[in-house]
C-alpha positions in Angstrom: 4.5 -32.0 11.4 7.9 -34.0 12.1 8.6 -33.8 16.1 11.1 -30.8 17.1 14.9 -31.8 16.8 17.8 -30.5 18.8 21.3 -30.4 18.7 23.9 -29.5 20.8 27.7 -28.2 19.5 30.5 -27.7 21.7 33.5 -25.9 20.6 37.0 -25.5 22.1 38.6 -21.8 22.5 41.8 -21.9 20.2 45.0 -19.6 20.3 46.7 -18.3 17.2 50.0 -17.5 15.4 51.7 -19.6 18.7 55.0 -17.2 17.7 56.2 -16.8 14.6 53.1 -18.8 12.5 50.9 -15.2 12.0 47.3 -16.1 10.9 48.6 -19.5 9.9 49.3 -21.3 13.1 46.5 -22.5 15.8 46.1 -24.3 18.7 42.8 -25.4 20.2 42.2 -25.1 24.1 40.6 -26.7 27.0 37.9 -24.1 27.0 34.2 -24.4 25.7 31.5 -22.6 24.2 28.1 -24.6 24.3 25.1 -23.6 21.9 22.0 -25.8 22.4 19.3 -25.7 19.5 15.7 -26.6 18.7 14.2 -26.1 15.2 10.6 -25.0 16.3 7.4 -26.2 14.1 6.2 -22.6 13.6 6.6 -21.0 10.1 8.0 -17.8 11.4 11.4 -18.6 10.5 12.9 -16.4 13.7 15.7 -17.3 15.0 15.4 -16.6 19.3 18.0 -16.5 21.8 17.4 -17.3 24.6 20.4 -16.4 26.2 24.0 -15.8 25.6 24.1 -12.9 23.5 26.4 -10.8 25.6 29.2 -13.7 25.4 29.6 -12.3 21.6 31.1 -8.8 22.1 29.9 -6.5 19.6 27.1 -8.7 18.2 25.5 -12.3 17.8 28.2 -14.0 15.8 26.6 -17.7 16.0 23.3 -15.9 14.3 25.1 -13.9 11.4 27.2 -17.4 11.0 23.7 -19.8 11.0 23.0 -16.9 8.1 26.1 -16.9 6.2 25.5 -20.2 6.0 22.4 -20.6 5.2 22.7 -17.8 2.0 25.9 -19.5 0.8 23.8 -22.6 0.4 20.9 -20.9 -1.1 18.6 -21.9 2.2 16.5 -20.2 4.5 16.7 -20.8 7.9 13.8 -22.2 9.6 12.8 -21.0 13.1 14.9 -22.2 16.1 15.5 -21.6 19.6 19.5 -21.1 20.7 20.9 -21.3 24.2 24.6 -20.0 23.9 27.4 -20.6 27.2 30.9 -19.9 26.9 33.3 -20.4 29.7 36.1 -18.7 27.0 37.1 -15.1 28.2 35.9 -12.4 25.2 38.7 -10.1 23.6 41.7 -12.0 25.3 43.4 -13.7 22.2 41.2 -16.6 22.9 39.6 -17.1 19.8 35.7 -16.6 21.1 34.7 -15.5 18.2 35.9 -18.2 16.0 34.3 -20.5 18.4 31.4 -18.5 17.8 31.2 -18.6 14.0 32.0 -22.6 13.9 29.1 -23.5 16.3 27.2 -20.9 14.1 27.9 -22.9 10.7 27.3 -26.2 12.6 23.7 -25.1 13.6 22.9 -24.1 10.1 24.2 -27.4 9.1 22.1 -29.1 11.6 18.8 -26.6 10.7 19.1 -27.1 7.2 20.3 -30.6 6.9 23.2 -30.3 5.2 26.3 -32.5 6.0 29.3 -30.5 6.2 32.9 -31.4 6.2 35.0 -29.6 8.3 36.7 -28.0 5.3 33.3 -26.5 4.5 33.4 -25.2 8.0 36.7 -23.9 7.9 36.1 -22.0 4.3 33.1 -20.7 5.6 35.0 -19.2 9.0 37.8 -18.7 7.1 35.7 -16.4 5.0 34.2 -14.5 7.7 37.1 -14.1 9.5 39.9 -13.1 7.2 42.4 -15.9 8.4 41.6 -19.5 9.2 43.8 -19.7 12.1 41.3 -19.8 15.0 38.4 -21.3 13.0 40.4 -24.0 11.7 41.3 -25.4 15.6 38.4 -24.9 17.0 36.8 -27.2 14.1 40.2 -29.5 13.8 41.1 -29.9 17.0 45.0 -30.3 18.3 47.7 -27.9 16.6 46.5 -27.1 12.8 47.6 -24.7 9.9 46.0 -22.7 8.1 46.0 -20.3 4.8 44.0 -19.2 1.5 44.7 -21.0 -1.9 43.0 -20.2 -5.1 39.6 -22.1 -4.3 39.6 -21.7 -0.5 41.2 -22.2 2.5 42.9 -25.1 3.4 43.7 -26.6 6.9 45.4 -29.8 8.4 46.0 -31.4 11.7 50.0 -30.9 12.5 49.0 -32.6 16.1 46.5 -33.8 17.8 47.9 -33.1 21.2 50.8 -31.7 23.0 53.3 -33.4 25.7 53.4 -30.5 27.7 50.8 -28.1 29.6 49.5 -24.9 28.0 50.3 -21.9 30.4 47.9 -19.3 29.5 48.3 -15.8 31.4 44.4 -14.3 30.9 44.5 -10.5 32.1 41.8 -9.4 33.7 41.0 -6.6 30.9 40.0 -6.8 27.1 41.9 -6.0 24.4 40.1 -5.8 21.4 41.9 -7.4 17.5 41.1 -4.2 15.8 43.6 -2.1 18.0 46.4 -4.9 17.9 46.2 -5.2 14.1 46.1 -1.4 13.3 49.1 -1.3 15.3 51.0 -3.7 12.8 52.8 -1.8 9.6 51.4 -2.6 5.8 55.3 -3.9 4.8 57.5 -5.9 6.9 61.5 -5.6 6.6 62.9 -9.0 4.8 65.4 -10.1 7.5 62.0 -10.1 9.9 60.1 -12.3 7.1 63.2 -14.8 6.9 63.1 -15.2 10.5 60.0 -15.9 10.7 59.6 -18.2 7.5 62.2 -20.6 9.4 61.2 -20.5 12.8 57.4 -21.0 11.9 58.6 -24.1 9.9 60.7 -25.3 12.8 57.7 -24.9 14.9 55.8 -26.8 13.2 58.5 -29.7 13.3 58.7 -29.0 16.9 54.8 -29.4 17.9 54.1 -32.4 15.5 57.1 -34.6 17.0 57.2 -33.2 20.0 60.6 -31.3 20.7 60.2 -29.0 22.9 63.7 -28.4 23.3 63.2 -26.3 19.6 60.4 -24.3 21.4 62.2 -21.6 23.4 63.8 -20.3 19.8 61.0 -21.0 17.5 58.2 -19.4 19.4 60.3 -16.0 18.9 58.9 -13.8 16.5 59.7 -10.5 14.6 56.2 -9.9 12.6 53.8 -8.9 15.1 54.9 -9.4 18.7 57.3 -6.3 18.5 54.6 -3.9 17.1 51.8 -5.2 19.6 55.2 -4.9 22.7 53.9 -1.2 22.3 50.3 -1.6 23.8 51.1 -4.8 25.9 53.9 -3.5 28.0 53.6 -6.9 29.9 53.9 -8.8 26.8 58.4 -9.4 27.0 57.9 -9.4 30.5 56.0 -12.2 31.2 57.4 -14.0 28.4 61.1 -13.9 30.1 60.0 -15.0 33.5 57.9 -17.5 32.1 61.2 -18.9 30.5 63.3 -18.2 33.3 61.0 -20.1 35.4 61.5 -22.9 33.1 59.0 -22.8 30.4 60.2 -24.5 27.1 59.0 -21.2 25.1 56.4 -18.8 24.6 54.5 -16.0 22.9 51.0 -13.7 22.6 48.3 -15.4 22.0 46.5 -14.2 19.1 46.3 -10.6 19.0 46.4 -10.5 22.8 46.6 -9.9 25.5 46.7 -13.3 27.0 50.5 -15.0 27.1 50.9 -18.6 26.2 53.5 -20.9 27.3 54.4 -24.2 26.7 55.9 -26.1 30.1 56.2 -29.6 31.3 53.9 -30.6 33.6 56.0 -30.7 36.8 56.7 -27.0 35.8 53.1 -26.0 34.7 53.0 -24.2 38.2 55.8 -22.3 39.1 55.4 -20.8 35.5 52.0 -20.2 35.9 53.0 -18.0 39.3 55.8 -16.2 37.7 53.5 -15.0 34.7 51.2 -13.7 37.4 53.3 -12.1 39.4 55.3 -10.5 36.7 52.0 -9.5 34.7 50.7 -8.0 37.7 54.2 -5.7 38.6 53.3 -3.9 35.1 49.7 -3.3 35.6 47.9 -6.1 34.4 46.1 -8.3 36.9 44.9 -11.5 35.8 45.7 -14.9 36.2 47.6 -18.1 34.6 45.5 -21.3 33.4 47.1 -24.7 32.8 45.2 -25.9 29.7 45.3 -29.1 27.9 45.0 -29.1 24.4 41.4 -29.9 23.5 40.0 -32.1 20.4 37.9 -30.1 17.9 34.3 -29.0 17.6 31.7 -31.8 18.5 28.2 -32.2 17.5 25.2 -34.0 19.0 22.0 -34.0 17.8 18.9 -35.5 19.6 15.2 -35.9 19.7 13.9 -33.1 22.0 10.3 -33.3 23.7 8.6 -30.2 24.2 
């Protein structure tokens, strides 16, 4: 028998929609998941985890993604140990689950020994997910976008990094994606969609040539953030003292209930202490990260003794 392999995949925790770009927009973040793994010589084929599986929520998403995988190739896994850290909060609007289901597809890819691209990796997430969003920075790196064509989704780089620091406002308490998209109505008035439409184009503009003097009116948005206002009362808030403390603009991250804003770095800090301190007068305690934005998934496999 060939000598055990192991691999190691680290993937970056990514913020969505960043505004006005819903499930199209993302941005990966300075924040990592780790899953270390070791195809094992036995013929059992089970897949053990060691530890980790309460960083997932409501179940083992790197395990159903190694499986996905695996049957959307026509291959069965072989056995495997994984080890699974995450220093990304779980239900925040973080994107741990897409960081989840892209170190996932990498480990079948490294199990099975199939060389994937990252648009395999982001049509397989994209799949799982619904939207690409998420999966698409955490794989891509930098500021990408995201959406479904006839034959798959399809996702580019719009940067690779930012001029300014992230500001993101993590509250102490989960909010889970299934509440803040039931909240959201099945048709959207057209004035909201043509504000949108523009500003998310403008956005894009902004991030990729780096204006942030565009950001304060293009990170406004009318499709989601007004519906979700009703079960983040911090969410207007913390976004108007984070541009009255001199953030260039800013939004819900994902489906919330962390707040992202985009600052320069000499004001990274008194923004970070006014979303805090405003957060915290309407009930939600948490606290404010300066994040830089991070390059995408990476992949290292090695020879492992044992």
């Amino acid at each position: 028998m060939h000598s055990p392999t192991s691999c190691s995949i680290r993937v970056p925790a990514s913020s969505a929609n960043l505004g006005p770009g819903f499930d199209s927009l993302g941005m990966a973040l300075d924040l990592w998941m780790q899953v270390d793994i070791t195809r094992l010589s036995d013929e059992s084929g089970e897949i053990r985890v060691l530890n980790g599986e309460d960083l997932l929520g409501g179940g083992n998403l790197v395990v159903e993604a190694m499986q996905i995988t695996a049957n959307r190739y026509a291959r069965t896994l072989p056995a495997c140990e994984l080890s699974i850290r995450s220093d990304i909060p779980v239900a925040r609007g973080l994107g741990s689950s897409a960081s989840a289901i892209v170190a996932g597809i990498h480990a079948a890819g490294f199990l099975l020994d199939i060389a994937l691209e990252s648009s395999d990796v982001v049509d397989i997430g994209g799949e799982m997910e619904g939207h690409a969003d998420n999966i698409s920075a955490s794989e891509l790196g930098g500021v990408t976008v995201s959406f479904h064509a006839e034959h798959g989704w399809i996702a580019e780089v719009l940067a690779a990094e930012l001029p300014w620091t992230v500001v993101a406002f993590v509250p102490d308490a989960p909010a889970f994606t299934s509440e803040a998209r039931g909240i959201l109505p099945t048709a959207i008035p057209m004035p909201d969609a043509t504000a949108n439409i523009g500003r998310a184009a403008m956005l894009a503009l902004a991030l990729r040539e780096g204006r942030g003097d565009l950001l304060r009116e293009t990170t406004r948005d009318r499709l989601h953030q007004p519906y979700r206002a009703a079960i983040f009362p911090h969410l207007n808030p913390v976004i108007n003292a984070a541009l009255t403390a001199g953030a260039l603009g800013a939004g819900l991250s994902g489906a919330g209930p962390t707040i992202l804003a985009f600052a320069e770095p000499a004001d990274a800090s008194a923004v970070a202490i006014a979303m805090e301190a405003t957060a915290a007068e309407h009930g939600f305690a948490g606290r404010a990260l300066p994040l830089a934005v991070a390059p995408g998934a990476l992949v290292e496999v090695h020879a492992a003794a044992r």
